[in-house]
C-alpha positions in Angstrom: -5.4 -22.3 83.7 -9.0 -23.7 84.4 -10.6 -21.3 87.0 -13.0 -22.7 89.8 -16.3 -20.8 91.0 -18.3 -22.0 94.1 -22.2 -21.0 93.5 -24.7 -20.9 96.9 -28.1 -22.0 96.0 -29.3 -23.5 93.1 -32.5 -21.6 92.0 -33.1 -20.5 88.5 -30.4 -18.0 88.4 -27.6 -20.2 90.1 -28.2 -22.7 87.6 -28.3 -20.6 84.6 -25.0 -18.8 86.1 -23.7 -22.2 86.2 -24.2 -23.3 83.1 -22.3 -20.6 81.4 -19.6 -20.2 83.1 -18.8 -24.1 82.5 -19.4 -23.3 79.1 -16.9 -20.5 79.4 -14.3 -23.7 80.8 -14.9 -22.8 84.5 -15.0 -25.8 87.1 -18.4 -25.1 88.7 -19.8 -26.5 91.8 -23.1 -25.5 93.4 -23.7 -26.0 97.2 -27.9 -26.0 98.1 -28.9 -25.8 101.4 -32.0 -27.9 100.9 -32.1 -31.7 99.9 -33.2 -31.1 96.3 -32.2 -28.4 93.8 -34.7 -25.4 92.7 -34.5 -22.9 95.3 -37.9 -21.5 95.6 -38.7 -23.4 92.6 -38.9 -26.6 95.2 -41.3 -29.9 94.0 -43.6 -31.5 96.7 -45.1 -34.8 96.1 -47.1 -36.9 98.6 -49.8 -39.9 97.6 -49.2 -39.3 93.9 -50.2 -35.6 93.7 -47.5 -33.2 92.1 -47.2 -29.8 93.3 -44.6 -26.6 92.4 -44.4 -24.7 95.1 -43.1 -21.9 94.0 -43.6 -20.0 90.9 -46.5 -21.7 88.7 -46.8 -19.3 85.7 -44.6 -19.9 82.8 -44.7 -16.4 80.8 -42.2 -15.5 78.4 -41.0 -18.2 76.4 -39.2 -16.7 74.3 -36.3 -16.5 76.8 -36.3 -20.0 78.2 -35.9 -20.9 74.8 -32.8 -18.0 74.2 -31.4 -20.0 77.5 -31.6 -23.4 75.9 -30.2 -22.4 72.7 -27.1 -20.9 74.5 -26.4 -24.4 75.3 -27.3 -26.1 71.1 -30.5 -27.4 73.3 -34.5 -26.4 73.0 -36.8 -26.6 75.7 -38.9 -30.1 73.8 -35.7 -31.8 74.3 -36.5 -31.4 77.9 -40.0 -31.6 78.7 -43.0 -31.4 76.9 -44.5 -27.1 76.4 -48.6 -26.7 76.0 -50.1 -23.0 75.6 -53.3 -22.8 77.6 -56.4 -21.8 76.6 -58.1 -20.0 78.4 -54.5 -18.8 80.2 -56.8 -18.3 83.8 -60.3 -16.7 84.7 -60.7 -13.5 87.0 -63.4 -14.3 89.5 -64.9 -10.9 90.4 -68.1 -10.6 93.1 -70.4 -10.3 90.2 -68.8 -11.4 86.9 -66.5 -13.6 85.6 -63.8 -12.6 82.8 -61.6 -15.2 81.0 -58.4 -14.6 79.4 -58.3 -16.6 76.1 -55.6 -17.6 74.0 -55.1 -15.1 71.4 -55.6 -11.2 71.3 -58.9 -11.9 69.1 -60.7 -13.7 72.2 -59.3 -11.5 74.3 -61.0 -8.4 72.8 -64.3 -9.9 72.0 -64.2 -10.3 76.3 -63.1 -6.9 76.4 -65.8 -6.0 74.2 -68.2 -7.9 76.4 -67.5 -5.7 79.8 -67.0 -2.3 77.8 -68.1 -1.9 74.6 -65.5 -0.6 72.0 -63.2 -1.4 74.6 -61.0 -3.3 72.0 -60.2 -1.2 70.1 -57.9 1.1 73.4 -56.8 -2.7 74.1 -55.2 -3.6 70.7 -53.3 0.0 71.0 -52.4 -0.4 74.4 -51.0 -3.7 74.0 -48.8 -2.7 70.2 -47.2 0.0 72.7 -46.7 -2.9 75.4 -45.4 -5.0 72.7 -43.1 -2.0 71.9 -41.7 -2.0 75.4 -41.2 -5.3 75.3 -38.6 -5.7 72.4 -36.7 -2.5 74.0 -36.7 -4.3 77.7 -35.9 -8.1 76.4 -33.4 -7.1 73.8 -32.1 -3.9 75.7 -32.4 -3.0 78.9 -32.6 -6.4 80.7 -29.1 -7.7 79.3 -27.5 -4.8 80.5 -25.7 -5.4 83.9 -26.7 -2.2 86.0 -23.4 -0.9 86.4 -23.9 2.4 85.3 -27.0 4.2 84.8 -26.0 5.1 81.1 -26.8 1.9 80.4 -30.2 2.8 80.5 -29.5 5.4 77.7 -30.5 4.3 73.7 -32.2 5.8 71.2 -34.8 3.6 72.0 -35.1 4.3 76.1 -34.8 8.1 75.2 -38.1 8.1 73.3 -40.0 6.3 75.7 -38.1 8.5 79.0 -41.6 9.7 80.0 -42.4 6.4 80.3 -40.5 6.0 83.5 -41.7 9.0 84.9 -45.3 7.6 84.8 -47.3 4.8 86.3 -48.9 1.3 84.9 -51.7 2.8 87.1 -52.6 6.0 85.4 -52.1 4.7 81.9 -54.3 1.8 82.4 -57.1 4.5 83.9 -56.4 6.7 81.2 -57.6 4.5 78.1 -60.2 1.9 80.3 -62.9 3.4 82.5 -64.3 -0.3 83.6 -62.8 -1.3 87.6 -63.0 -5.1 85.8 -60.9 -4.2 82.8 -58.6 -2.0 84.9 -58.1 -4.8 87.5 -57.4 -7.2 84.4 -54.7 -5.1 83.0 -53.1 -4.2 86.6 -52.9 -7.7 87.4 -49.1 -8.3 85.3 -47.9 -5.8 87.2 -47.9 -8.0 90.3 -44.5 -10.1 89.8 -43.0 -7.6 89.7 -43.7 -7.2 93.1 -45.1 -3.4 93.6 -48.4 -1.6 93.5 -49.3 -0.7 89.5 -49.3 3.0 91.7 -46.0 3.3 91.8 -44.5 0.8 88.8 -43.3 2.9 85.7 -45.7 2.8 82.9 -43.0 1.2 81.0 -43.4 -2.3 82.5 -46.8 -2.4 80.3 -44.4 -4.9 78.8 -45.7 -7.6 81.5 -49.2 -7.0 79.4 -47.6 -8.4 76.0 -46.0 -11.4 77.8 -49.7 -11.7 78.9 -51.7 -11.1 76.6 -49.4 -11.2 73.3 -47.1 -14.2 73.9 -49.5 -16.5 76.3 -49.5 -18.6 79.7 -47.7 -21.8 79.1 -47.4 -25.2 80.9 -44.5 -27.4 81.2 -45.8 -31.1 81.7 -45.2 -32.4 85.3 -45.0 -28.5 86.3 -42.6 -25.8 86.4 -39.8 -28.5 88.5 -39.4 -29.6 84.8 -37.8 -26.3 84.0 -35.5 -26.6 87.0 -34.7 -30.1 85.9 -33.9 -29.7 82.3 -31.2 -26.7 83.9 -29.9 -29.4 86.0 -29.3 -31.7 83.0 -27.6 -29.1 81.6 -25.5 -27.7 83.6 -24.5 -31.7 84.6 -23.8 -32.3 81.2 -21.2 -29.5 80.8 -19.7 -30.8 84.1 -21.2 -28.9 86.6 -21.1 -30.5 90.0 -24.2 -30.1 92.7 -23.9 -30.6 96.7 -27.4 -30.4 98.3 -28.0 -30.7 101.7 -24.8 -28.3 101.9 -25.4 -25.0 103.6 -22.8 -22.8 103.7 -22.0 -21.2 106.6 -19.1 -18.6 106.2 -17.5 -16.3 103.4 -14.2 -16.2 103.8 -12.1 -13.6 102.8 -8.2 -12.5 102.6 -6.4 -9.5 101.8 -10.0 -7.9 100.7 -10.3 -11.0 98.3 -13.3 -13.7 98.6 -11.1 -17.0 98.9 -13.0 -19.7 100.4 -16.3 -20.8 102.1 -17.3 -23.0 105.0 -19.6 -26.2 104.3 -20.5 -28.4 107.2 -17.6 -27.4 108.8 -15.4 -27.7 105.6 -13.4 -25.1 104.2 -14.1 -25.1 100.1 -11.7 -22.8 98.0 -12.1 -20.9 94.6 -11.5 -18.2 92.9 -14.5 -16.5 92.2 -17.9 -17.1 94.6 -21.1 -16.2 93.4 -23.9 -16.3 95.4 -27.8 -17.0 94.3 -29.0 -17.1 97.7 -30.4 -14.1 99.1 -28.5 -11.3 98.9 -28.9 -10.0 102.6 -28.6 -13.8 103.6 -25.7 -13.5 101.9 -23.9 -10.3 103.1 -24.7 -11.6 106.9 -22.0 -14.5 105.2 -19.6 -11.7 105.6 -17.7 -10.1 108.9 -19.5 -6.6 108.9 -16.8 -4.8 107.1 -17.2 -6.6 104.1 -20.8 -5.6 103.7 -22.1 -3.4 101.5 -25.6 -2.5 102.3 -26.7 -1.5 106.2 -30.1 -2.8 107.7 -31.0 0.8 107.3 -30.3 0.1 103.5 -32.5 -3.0 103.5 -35.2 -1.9 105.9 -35.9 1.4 103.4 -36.1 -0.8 100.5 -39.4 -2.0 99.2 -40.0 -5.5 99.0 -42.4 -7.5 97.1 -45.2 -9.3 99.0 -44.7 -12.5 101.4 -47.2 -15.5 100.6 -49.6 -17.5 102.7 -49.9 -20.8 100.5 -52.4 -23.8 101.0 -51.3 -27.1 98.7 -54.4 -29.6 98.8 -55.2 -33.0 97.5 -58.6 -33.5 96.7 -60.3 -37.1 95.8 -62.7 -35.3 93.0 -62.8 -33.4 89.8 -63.1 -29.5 90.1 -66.2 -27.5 88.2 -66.4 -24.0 87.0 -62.7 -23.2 87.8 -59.2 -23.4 85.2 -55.7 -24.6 85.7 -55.3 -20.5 86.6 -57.5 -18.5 88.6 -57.6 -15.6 90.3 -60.4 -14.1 93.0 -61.0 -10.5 92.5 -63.8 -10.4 94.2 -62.8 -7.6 96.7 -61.2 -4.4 97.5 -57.7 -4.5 95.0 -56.7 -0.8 96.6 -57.1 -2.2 100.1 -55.3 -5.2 100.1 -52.5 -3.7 98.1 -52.3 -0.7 101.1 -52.3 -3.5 103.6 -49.4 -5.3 101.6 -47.2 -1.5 100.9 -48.4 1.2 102.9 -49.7 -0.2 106.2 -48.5 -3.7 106.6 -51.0 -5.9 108.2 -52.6 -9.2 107.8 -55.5 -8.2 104.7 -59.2 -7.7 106.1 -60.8 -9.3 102.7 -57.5 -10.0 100.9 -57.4 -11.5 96.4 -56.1 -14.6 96.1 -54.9 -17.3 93.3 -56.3 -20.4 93.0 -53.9 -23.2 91.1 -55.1 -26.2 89.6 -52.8 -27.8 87.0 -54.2 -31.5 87.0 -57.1 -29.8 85.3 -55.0 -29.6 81.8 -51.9 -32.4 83.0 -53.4 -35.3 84.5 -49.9 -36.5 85.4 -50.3 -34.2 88.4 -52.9 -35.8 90.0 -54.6 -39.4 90.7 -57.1 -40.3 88.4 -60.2 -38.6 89.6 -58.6 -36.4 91.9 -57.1 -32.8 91.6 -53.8 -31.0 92.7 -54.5 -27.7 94.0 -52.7 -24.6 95.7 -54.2 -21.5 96.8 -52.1 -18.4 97.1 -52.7 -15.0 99.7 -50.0 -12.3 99.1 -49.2 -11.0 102.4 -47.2 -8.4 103.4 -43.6 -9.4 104.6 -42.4 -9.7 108.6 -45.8 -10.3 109.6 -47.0 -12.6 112.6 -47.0 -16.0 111.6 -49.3 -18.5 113.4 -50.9 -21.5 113.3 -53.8 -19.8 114.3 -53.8 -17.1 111.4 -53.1 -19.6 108.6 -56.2 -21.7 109.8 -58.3 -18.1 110.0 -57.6 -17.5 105.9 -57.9 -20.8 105.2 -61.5 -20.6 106.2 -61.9 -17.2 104.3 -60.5 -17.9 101.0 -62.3 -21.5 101.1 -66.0 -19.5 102.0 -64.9 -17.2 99.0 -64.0 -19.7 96.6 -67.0 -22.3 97.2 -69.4 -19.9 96.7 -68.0 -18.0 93.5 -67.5 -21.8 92.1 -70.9 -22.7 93.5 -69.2 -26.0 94.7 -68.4 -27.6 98.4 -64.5 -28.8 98.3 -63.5 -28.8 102.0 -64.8 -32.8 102.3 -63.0 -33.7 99.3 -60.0 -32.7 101.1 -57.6 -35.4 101.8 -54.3 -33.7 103.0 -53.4 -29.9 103.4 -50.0 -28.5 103.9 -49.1 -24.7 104.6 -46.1 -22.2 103.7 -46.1 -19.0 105.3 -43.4 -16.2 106.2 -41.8 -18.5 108.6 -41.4 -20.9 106.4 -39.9 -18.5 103.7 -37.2 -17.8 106.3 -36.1 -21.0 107.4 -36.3 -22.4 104.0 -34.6 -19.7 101.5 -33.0 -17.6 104.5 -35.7 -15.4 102.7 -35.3 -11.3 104.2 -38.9 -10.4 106.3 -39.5 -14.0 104.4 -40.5 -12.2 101.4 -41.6 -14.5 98.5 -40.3 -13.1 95.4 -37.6 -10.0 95.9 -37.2 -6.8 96.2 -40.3 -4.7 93.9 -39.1 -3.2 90.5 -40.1 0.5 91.3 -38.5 3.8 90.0 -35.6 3.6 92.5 -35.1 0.2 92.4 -34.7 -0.2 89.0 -31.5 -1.6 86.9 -28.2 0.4 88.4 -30.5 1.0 91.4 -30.5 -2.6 92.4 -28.0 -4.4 94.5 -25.0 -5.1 92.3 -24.4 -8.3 91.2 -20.1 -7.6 91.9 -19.8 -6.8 95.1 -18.2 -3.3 95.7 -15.7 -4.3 99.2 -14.8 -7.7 97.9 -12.9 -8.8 94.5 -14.3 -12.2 93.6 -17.6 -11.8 95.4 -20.9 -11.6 93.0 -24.2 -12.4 93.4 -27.3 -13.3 91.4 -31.4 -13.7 91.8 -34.1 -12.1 92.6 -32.5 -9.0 94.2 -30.6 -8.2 91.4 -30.3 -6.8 87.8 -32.6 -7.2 86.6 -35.8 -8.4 89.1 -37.9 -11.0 90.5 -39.5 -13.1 88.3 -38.2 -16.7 86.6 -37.4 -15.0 83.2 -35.3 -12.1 84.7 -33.5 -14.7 87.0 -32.4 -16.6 83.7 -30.9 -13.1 82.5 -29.7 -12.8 86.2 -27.8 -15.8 85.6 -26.3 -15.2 82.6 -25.8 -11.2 83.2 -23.3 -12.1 85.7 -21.7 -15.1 84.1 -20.3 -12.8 81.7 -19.3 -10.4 84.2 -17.7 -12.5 86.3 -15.8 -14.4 82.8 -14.6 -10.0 82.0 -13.4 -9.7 85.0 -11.1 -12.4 85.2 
């Protein structure tokens, strides 16, 4: 008998999710909140300029193009991939470093800051390359039921690994605070400081370094899109503008939801949105975590976001960039240790009409510019015009260019917005951190321990924030969810 599975949300994860278990022969129906699919992969167009206003970098190609083949598809029968070259600049206060497109450019700029500093680079990233075939083709498929699942052959010989951080093996081989900075940088989607990541995720540094920054043409929506298609094709069904409102559940057994007053049944619910979101779904008892449990956990950062339109060409900047041109330890403290609105905070700038004109007017150019934040902060009018002032004095004078009266429109996205959007906890932007204790089996489950027929998938999860992981997410509980029943 064909089995039915309601989905909430309809970001990356939800949509991979969907996709195999209609695959599998499951009726599949998704219900979004919002008026377009994506989740926090949402599209904003206005007068012709194109912007993604949510994740921006495509890394790790290798698994869109795993998730793509699941399906007898490949990603060029969706939208067009270009590598870029350079993959983004570092803007620091008295330097600038590009990131090239091979390992070969990349040392000879390594060799330009530090001399023989290539030579630690190339055997930094081979281990980082190491890591990376154990994590893709290892760790990350396993669903963090059990923490043997963490134990190969492979994971046993790099155990120490986990006991050590991406910030003291960085330090260890490179002396320069540019280089340092540079290799620290990955380390930031996974949402925690390089201080207190496992020396194991060096693996971010391949997908950097080793396998490239992409572009889809027409941004990362097209990624989102080409999942829709998908998952249409094999019969999905998708309901936006539909939030849901309650979990229902009988005899300790999730039976139902309620949609704009409807009451929606199934056997199996999975839910993409987030997961405290989705356990307030729930009468109490049906919980599983406390708001002790969430409050202790450690979150990766909010954003303050800025998407312009400007009515001229940008100099001395790249479809990626990113402003290192103060403190890195004391904006990261301000994020983690002491949460507060950053005194001199980084920030990314995001141009992609630079290498696809299709995302801006002719003549013009699409921009966003990024502050990570801390979560559950004070959000104000007030504040977002204050750093909008800072990051612009910033970036006009390391560009040596005057943009604010080329500026034809600005919109903002800040912690409030996060909340009311993506129900988003403290309105954090990308999940919960991948530290030491919140790693694989240490994560929220993705089958929910008080309910039978209750998962969830995403960020939150097995196994972290980050589009490729939510792809895994997707499928990791897919097949879960097709053992169990």
């Amino acid at each position: 008998m064909t089995k039915n599975c309601i989905i909430i949300g309809s970001g990356f994860s939800s949509l991979s999710a969907a996709c195999y278990l209609a695959k599998a022969g499951w009726n599949v129906s998704i219900y979004e909140k919002n008026e377009s699919v994506g989740g926090r992969a949402s599209q904003f167009i206005k007068d012709g300029f194109t912007f993604d206003m949510g994740p921006s970098w495509y890394w790790m190609p290798d698994i869109f193009d795993k998730f793509f083949a699941d399906f007898n598809k490949q990603t060029s029968d969706y939208y067009q991939l270009d590598k870029l070259s350079p993959a983004y600049k570092i803007f620091f206060s008295d330097d600038i470093i590009t990131i090239g497109d091979s390992m070969d450019k990349i040392c000879e700029e390594f060799e330009r800051i530090e001399p023989g500093s290539s030579k630690a680079l190339k055997k930094f990233i081979n281990k980082a390359q190491e890591n990376y075939d154990i994590a893709i083709n290892k760790v990350v498929l396993r669903p963090g039921l059990s923490p043997l699942e963490l134990v190969t052959k492979e994971t046993i010989l790099k155990i120490d690994q986990f006991f050590k951080t991406i910030s003291s093996q960085v330090r260890k081989s490179f002396k320069n605070p540019k280089l340092v900075s540079t290799l620290e940088f990955p380390v930031l989607f996974l949402g925690a400081k390089p201080s207190n990541t496992p020396s194991f995720y060096n693996f971010m540094n391949f997908a950097d370094f080793g396998l490239g920054t992409w572009h889809p043409k027409g941004g990362m929506y097209e990624v989102i899109k080409a999942m829709e298609r998908v998952a249409l094709e094999l019969g999905v069904k998708v309901h936006t503008n539909s939030p849901i409102e309650k979990i229902q559940v009988n005899n300790g057994k999730a039976t139902a939801v309620i949609c704009n007053g409807n009451t929606i049944t199934a056997e199996v619910i999975l839910s993409g949105a987030d997961y405290h979101h989705s356990e307030s779904l729930l009468d109490k008892k049906y919980q599983q975590y406390s708001q002790n449990y969430w409050d202790k956990k450690v979150f990766a950062p909010s954003s303050l976001l800025f998407y312009i339109g400007l009515d001229t060409k940008l100099k001395n900047v790249e479809h990626h960039n990113l402003f290192f041109d103060t403190d890195f330890e004391l904006h990261a403290k301000e994020i983690y240790d002491s949460p507060k609105w950053p005194t001199n905070p980084l920030f990314y700038a995001n141009f992609p009409s630079i290498t696809d004109a299709s995302m801006a007017p002719k003549g013009c150019e699409t921009g966003f510019f990024l502050v990570p934040i801390a979560t559950a902060l004070e959000d104000t009018e007030m504040l977002r015009s204050k750093y909008f002032e800072i990051i612009m004095n910033r970036f006009e004078k390391r560009t040596g260019q005057d943009i604010r009266n080329n500026i034809i429109f600005k919109e903002t996205f800040c912690v409030n917005d996060f909340v009311e959007h993506y129900n988003s906890y403290k309105g954090n932007a990308y999940g919960m951190a991948n530290t030491l204790t919140q790693t694989a089996f240490l994560r929220p489950n993705l089958r929910s321990k008080k309910v039978a027929g209750l998962y969830f998938t995403g960020q939150l999860t097995v196994p972290g924030p980050g589009v490729p992981p939510a792809l895994i997410s997707g499928k990791l509980v897919s097949e879960l969810i097709i053992k169990d029943n």
